[in-house]
DRENTOR-974812 format. One record per residue (C-alpha): x, y, z. Coordinates in Angstrom, 2 decimals. Layout:
<recs>
{{X, Y, Z}}
...
</recs>
This chain:
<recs>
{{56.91, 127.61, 141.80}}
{{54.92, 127.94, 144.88}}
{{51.42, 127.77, 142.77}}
{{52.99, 124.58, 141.18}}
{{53.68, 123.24, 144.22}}
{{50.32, 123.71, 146.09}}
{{48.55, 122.57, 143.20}}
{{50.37, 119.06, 143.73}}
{{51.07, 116.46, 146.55}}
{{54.46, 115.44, 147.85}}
{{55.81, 111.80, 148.20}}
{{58.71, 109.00, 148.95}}
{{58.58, 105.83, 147.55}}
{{60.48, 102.94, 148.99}}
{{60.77, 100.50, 146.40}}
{{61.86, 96.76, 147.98}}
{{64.48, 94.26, 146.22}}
{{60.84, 92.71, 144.73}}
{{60.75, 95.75, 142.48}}
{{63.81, 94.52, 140.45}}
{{64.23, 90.82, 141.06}}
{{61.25, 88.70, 141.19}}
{{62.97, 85.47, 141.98}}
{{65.84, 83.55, 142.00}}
{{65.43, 82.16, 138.48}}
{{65.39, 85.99, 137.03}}
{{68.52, 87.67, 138.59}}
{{69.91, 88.95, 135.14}}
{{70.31, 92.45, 134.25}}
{{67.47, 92.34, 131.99}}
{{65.23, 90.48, 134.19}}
{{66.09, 93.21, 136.40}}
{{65.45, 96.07, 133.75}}
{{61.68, 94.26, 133.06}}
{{60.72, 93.93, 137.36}}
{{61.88, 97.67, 136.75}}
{{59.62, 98.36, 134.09}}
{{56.77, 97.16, 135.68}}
{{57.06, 98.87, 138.71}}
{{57.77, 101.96, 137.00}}
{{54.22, 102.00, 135.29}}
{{52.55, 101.87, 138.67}}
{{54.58, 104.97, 139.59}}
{{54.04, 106.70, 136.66}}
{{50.37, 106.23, 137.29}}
{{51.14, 107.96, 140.68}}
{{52.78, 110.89, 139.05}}
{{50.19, 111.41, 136.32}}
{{47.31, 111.47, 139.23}}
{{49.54, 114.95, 141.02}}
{{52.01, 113.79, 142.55}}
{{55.55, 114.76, 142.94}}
{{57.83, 111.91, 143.93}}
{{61.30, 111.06, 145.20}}
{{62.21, 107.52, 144.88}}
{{64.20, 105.26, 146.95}}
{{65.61, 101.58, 146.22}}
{{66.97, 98.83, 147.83}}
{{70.13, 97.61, 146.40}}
{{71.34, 94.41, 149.11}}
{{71.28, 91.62, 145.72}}
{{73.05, 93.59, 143.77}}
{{75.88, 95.27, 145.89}}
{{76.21, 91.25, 146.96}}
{{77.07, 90.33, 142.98}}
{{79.61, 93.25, 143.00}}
{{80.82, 92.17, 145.62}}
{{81.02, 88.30, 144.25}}
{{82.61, 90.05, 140.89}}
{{85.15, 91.96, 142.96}}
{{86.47, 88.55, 145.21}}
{{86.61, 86.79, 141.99}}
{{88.50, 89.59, 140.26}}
{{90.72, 90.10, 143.17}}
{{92.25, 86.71, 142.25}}
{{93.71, 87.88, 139.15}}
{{96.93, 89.18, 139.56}}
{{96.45, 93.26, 139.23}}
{{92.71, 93.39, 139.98}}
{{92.03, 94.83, 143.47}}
{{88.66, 94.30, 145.98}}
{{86.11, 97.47, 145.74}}
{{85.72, 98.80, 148.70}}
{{81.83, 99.13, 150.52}}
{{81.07, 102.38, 149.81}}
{{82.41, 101.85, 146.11}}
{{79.81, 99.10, 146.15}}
{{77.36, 101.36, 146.70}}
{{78.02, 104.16, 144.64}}
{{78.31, 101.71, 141.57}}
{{74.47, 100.11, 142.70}}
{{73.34, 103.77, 142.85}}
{{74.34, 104.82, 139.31}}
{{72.83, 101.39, 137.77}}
{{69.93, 101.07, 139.52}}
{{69.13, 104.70, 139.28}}
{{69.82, 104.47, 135.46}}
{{67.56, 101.53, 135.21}}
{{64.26, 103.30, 137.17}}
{{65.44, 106.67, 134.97}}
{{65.23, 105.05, 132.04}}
{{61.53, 103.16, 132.59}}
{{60.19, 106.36, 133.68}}
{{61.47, 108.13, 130.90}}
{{60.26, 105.96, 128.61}}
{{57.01, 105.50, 130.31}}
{{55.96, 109.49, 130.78}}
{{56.94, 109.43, 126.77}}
{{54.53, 106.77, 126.29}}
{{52.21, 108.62, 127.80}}
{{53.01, 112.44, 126.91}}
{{54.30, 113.72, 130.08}}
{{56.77, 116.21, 129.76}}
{{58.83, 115.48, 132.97}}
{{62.58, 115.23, 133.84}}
{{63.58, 112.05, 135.83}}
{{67.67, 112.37, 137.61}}
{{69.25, 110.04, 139.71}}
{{71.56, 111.72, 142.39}}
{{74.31, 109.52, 143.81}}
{{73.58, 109.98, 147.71}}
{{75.30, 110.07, 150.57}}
{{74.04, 109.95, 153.85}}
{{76.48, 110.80, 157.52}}
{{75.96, 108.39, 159.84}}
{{77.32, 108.71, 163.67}}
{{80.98, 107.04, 163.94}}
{{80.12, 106.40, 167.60}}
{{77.24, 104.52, 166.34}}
{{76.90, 101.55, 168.51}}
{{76.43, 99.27, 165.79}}
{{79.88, 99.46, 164.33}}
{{80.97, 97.65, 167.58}}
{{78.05, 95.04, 166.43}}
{{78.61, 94.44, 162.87}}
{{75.00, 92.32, 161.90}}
{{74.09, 93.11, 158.69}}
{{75.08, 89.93, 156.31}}
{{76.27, 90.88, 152.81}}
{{78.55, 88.44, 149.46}}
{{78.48, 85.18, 149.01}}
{{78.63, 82.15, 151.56}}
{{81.49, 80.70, 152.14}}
{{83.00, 77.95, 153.67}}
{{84.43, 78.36, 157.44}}
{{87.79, 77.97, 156.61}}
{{87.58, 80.72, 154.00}}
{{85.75, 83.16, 156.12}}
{{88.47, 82.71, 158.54}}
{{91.21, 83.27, 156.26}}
{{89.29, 86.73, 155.24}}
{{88.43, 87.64, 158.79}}
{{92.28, 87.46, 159.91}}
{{93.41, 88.64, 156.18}}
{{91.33, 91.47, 155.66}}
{{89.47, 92.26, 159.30}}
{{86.43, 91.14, 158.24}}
{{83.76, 90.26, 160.91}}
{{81.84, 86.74, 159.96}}
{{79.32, 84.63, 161.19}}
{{77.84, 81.55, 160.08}}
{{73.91, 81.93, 158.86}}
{{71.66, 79.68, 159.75}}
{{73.04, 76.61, 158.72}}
{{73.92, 78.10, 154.84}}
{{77.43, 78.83, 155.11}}
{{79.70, 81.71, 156.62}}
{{79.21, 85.53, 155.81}}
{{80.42, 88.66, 156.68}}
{{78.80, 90.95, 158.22}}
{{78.68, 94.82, 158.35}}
{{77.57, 97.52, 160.70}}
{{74.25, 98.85, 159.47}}
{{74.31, 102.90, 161.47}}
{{71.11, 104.87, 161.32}}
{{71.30, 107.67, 159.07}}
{{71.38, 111.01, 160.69}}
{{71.82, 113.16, 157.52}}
{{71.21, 112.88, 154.01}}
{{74.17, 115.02, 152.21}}
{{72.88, 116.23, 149.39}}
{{69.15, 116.73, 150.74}}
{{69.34, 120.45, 149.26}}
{{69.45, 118.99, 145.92}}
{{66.98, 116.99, 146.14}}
{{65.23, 119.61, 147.53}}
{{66.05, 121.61, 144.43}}
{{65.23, 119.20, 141.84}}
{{61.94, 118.21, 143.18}}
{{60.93, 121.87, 143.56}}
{{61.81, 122.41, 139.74}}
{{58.99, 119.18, 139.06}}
{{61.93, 116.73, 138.54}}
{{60.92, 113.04, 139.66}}
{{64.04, 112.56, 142.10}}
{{65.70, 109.00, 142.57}}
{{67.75, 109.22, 145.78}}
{{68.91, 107.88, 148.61}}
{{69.07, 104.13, 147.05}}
{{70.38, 101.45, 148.98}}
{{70.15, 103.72, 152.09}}
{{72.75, 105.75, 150.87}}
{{76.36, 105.85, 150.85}}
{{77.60, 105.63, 155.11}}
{{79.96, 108.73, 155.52}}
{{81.27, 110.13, 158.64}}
{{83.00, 113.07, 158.98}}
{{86.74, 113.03, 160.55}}
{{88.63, 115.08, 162.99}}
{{89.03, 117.59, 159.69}}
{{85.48, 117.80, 158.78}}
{{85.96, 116.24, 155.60}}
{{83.46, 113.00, 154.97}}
{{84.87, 109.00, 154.64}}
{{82.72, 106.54, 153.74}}
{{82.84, 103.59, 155.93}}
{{82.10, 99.85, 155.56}}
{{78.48, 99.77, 156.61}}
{{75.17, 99.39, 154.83}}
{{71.90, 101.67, 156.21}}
{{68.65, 100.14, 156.00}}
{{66.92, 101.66, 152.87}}
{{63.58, 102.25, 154.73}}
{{65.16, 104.49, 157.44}}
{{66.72, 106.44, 154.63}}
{{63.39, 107.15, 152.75}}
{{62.07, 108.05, 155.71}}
{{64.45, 110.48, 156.53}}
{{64.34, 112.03, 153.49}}
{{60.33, 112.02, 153.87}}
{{60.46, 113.97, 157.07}}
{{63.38, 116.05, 155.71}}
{{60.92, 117.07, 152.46}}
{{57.86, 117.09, 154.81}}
{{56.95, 114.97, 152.59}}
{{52.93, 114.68, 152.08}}
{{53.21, 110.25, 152.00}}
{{55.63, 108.00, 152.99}}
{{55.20, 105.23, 150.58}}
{{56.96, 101.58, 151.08}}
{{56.86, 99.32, 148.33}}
{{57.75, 95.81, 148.77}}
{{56.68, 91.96, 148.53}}
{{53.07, 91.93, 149.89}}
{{50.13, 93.42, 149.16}}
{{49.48, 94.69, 152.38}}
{{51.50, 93.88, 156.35}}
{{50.22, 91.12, 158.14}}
{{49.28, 89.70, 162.04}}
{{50.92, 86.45, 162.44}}
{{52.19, 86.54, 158.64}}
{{52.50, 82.89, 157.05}}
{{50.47, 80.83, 159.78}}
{{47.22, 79.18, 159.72}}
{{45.56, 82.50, 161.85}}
{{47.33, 84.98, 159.67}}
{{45.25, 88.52, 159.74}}
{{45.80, 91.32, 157.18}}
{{45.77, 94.66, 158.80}}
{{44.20, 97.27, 156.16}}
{{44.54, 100.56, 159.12}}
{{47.34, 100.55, 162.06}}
{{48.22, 103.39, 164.03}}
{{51.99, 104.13, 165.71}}
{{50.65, 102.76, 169.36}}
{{49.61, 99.69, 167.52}}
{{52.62, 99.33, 165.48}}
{{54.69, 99.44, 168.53}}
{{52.92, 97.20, 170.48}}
{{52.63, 94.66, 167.65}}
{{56.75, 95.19, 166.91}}
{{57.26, 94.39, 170.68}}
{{55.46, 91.31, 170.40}}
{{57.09, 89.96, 167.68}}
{{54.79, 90.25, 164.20}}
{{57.32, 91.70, 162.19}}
{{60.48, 89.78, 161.01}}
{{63.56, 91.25, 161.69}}
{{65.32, 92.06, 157.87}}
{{61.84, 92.39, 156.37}}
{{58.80, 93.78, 157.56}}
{{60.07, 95.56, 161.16}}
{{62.63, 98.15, 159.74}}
{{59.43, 99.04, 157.23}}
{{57.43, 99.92, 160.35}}
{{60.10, 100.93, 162.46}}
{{60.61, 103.60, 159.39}}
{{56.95, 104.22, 159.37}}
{{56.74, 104.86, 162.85}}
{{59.59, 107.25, 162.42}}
{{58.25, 109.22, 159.75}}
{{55.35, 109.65, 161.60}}
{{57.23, 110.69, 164.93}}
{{58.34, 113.39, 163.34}}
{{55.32, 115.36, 161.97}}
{{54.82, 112.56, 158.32}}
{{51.03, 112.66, 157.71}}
{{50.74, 109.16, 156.07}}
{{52.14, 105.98, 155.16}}
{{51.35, 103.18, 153.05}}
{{52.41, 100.05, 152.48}}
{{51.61, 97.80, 149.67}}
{{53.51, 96.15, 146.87}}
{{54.16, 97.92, 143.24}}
{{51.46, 96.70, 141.40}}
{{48.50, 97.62, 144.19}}
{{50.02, 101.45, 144.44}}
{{47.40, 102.47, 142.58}}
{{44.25, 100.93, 144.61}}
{{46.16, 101.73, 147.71}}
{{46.12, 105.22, 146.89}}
{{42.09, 105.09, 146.75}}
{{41.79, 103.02, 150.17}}
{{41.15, 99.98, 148.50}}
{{44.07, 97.80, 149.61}}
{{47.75, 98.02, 151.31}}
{{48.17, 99.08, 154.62}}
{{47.80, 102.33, 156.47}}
{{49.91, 103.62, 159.38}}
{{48.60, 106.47, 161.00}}
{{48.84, 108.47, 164.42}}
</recs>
């Protein structure tokens, strides 16, 4: 085990909603199962180069059409809501099974004689987490005001109204201070299994007065949770896949400046002044920076189909110390 393991390099891969819906005119499972695909050739390309992998998802589209499915069921007589964490234990086992699947297929394709296993993930969070007294993170449909104030004084929902688009509800999103069943992922990834974990950020459990673990009506940011589990592996690369081919300076304006190296102090200093957009690129740095606190050698950012040049130097973006 130990001359298997030197021989090869460790890493997490963040994989961003981009990874399984392109757009807004391919949301169908399918459509989902192709974005997959694609992004499971660039990984496979990773694996077949030495790599060991774990693999993280996001899952915010798709809890939010359970969710949809579940408010529209609950107005059937006899069908009842599904509760958060249910949410994300169902996102979990399908996404998982859809990025199992592709990379089954696609080591077969290529004559790799690999396992692939999804483990359904929880991750404690602190109760006395200050966000759950500032529930932020939006999540369903929209609805109208006087809907979301029905559900609000129905079913103690917090909601806000976004931007203009309609009311939402909105959850506490906790760090994640523990990943549950980290010695199992530990194990499989040690035995040369390609490990798909964490997804969605986990399921949020605390523990109660009895020890025992509740999952809670929150949603963790996915990036925090892969890197967690990166500095919990000691993990060689922290990779984040998403939208862009590499992080930019001033992203979507006339001055706009790709950054190809950036080290912590810079991503700090860049964060503070406002470069990175809340929801999208700052929780990918703040994870980066993270990862790297904590003794993480590398990180890269870059979207699924550039993995493979990014891995060479040739493109993405590179946090360092």
């Amino acid at each position: 085990m130990a001359e298997r393991k030197s021989a090869r390099k460790s890493a997490v891969i963040a994989i961003g909603g981009n990874s399984l819906i392109k757009d807004k005119a391919h949301l169908s499972v399918p459509d989902q199962y192709a974005a997959a695909k694609e992004t499971c050739y660039h990984i496979a390309d990773m694996i077949q180069d030495g790599w060991d992998v774990a693999i993280g998802h996001g899952n915010g589209p798709q809890v939010g059409f359970i969710l949809r499915r579940s408010d529209i069921a609950s107005k059937v007589a006899g069908m009842h809501r599904v509760p958060l964490d249910f949410c994300g234990a169902d996102s979990q086992g399908a996404l998982g099974y859809t990025i199992q699947q592709n990379l089954i297929n696609e080591f077969r394709r290529r004559g790799i004689d690999r396992a692939v296993a999804t483990i359904v993930t929880q991750v404690l969070v602190d109760s006395e987490d200050v966000a759950f007294q500032n529930p932020s993170k939006p999540i369903g449909a929209f609805m109208e005001r006087e809907e979301a104030l029905l559900q609000a004084e129905r079913d103690g929902w917090s909601v806000v109204e976004d931007a203009g688009r309609g009311w939402r509800r909105v959850v506490p999103s906790p760090y994640p201070q523990r990943i549950v069943e980290l010695s199992a992922i530990r194990t499989l990834l040690e035995s040369g299994v390609t490990t798909i974990a964490v997804g969605g950020g986990g399921i949020p459990v605390i523990e109660n007065e009895a020890g025992d673990l509740v999952g809670v009506e929150a949603v963790i940011d996915k990036d925090h949770a892969a890197a967690l589990l990166a500095r919990m592996l000691q993990a060689d690369l922290f990779l984040i896949s998403t939208a862009v081919e590499r992080v930019y300076l001033n992203y979507d304006k006339p001055n706009q400046e790709p950054i190809h190296v950036i080290t912590v102090a810079e991503a700090e200093r860049y964060a503070a002044e406002g470069h990175f957009a809340p929801g999208s690129m700052l929780p990918k740095m703040e994870a980066a920076i993270y990862y790297l606190g904590h003794g993480g050698k590398e990180v890269i950012i870059t979207s699924p189909e550039h993995i493979t040049r990014a891995l060479k130097g040739q493109t993405g973006t590179r946090v360092v110390h």
